[in-house]
C-alpha positions in Angstrom: -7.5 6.5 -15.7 -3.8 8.0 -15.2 -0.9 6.2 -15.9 0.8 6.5 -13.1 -0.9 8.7 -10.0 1.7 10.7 -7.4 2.3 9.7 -3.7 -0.3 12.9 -2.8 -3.1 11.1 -5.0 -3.1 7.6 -3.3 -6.2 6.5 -1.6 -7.0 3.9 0.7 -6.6 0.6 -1.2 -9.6 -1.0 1.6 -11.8 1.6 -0.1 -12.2 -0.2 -3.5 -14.2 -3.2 -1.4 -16.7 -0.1 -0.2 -17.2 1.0 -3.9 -17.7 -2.4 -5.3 -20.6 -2.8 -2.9 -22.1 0.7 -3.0 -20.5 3.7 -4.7 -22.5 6.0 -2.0 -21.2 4.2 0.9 -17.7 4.8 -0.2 -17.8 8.3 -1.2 -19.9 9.3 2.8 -16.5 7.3 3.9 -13.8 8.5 2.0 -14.9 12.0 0.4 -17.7 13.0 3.2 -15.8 11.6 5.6 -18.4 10.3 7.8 -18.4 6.7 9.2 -20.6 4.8 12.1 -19.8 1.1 13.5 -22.4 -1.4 14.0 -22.3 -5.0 15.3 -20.4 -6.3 11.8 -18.2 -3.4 11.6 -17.2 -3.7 15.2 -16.5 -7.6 15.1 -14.7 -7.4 11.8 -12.7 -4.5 13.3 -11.7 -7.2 16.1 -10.9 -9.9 14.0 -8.6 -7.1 11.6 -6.7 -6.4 14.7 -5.7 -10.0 15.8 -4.3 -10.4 12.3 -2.9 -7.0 11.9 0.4 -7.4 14.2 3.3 -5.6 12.6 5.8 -6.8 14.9 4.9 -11.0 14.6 6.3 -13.3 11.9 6.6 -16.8 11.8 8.1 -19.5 9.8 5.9 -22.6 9.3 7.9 -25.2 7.5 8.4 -23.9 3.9 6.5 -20.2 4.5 7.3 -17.2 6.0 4.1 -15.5 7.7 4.7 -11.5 7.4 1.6 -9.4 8.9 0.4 -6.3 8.1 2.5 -5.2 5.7 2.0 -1.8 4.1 1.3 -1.5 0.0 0.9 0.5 -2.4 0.7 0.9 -6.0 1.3 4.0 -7.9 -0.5 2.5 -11.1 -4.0 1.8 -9.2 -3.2 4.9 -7.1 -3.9 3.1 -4.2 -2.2 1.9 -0.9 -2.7 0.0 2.2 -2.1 -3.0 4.6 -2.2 -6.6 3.9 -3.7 -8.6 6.8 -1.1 -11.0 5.9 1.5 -12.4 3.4 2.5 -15.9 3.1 6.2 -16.5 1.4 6.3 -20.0 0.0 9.6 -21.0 -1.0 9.9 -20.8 -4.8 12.1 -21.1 -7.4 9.8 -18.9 -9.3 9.8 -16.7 -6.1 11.9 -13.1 -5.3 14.8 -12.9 -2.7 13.8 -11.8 1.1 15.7 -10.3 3.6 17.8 -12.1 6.0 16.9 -15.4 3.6 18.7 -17.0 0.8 15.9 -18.9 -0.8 13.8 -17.8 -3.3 10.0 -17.1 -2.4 6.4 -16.5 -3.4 4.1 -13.9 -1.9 0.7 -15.0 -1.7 -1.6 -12.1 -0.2 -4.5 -13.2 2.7 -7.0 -11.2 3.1 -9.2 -11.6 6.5 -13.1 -11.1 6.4 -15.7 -11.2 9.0 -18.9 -13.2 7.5 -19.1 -15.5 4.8 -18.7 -15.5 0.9 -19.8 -12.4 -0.7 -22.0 -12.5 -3.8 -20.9 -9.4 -5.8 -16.8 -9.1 -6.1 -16.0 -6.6 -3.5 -13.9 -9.0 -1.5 -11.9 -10.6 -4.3 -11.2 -6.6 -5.9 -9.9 -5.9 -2.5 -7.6 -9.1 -2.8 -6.4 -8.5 -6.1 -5.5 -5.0 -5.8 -3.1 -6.0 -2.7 -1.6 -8.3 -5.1 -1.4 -6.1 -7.7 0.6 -3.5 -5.3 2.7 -6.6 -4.4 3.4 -7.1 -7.5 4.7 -3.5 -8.7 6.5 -3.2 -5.1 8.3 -6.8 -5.3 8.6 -7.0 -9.2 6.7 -10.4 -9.3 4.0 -11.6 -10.5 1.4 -13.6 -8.3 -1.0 -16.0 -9.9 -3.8 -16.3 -6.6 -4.5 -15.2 -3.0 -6.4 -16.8 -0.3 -9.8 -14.9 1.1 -10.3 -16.5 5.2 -14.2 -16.0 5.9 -14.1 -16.2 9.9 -17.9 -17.7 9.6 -17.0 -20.6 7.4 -12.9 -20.7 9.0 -12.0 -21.6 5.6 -9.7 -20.0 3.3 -11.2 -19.1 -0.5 -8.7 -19.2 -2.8 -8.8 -16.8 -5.6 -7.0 -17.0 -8.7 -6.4 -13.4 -10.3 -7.6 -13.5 -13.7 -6.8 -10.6 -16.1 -10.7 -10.3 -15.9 -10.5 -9.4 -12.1 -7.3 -7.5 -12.8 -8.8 -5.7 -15.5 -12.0 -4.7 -13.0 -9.6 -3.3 -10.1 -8.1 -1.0 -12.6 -12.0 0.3 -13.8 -13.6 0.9 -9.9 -10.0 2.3 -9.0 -10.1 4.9 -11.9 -13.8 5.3 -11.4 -12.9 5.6 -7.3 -10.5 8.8 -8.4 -12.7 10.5 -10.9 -15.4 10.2 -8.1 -12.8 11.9 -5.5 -11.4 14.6 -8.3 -15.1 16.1 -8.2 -16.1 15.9 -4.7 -19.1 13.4 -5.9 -21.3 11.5 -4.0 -24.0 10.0 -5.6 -27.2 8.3 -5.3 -28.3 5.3 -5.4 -31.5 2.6 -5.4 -31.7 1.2 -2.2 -31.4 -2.7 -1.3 -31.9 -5.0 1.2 -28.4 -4.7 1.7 -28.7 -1.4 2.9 -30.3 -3.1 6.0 -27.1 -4.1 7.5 -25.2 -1.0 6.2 -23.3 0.9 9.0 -24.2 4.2 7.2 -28.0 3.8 6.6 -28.8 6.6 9.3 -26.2 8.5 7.4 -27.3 7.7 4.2 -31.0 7.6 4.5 -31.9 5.2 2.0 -35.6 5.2 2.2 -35.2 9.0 1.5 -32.7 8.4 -2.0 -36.0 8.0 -4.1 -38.0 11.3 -3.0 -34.8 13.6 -4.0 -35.6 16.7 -6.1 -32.9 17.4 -8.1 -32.1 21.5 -8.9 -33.1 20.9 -12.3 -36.3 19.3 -11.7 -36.9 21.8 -9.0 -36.7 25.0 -11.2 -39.0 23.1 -14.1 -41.9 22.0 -11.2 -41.4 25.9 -10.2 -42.2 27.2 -13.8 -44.9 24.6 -14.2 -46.5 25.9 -11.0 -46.6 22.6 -9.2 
């Protein structure tokens, strides 16, 4: 992985929650450049744009709510839009504009079903962080996941474990991008509920013939 990547190198920072759950998936979105909504895409889309409103704030008691604010991070090479930022006053905290106190920014990140068993969502949630963090010149100990099926907020504390896993898929997300590669994978029974599986054919991903093999079953006369 680079050291530091250039503004023209960035990639979307949502993408890294598609390759934690299937590398395939994210390179048909992000290098392919094909995409296809169904029912969970749709209503998570929804739910996205009731949170994403760059022109609200609030101030509830000791936090300032900021919304969609845009991120980015020149060491994960990625950037993006936090559903929403919570400022809690903090002596520990950075100076905001138009305030005097001192505070923390605590990323929120809003998902459609419920707790995920792989990492995708928490990756996701750390990386905003993470481009806080580089952007603000902080340094944010936890964020908050919201699961709209469960209306409760996850909190998630960002261990140098997690931290240390953003920066691997992110440096495996641009090597995959540098050569144009989308590969295959074995199929789940998470592929059931992916957007992309009539793009993606996963029932098909374990009758490929690679060249290779091609050319040998030619000489072999099969």
């Amino acid at each position: 992985m680079k050291a530091e990547y250039s503004t023209d190198e960035l990639l979307p920072l949502s993408g890294i929650q598609h390759f934690c759950f299937c590398r395939r998936q994210w390179a048909l979105i992000h290098i392919e450049n094909q995409w296809q909504d169904n029912v969970l895409t749709a209503e998570g889309k929804l739910m996205h744009d009731r949170a994403d409103d760059p022109f609200f704030s609030e101030v509830r008691r000791e936090v300032v709510i900021a919304r969609s604010v845009p991120v980015s991070s020149y060491r994960l090479g990625l950037n993006g839009v936090c559903d929403v930022v919570d400022f809690h006053l903090s002596y520990e905290g950075i100076h905001i504009p138009g305030r005097k106190e001192q505070y923390l920014p605590i990323p929120i990140e809003y998902k459609h079903g419920d707790v995920k068993r792989d990492h995708s969502d928490e990756a996701q949630l750390c990386a905003q962080a993470i481009c806080l963090e580089e952007m603000l010149s902080t340094d944010i100990p936890f964020g908050y996941l919201y699961y709209r099926k469960t209306r409760h907020r996850e909190k998630v504390p960002l261990t140098e474990g997690l931290r240390n896993f953003v920066f691997k898929m992110a440096g495996e997300m641009h090597a995959y991008y540098d050569r144009s590669y989308t590969p295959q994978v074995r199929p789940t029974k998470a592929c059931q509920n992916c957007s992309l599986k009539e793009i993606c054919l996963p029932g098909m991903l374990g009758n490929v013939i690679t060249a290779s093999k091609y050319i040998q079953m030619q000489i072999n006369g099969e």
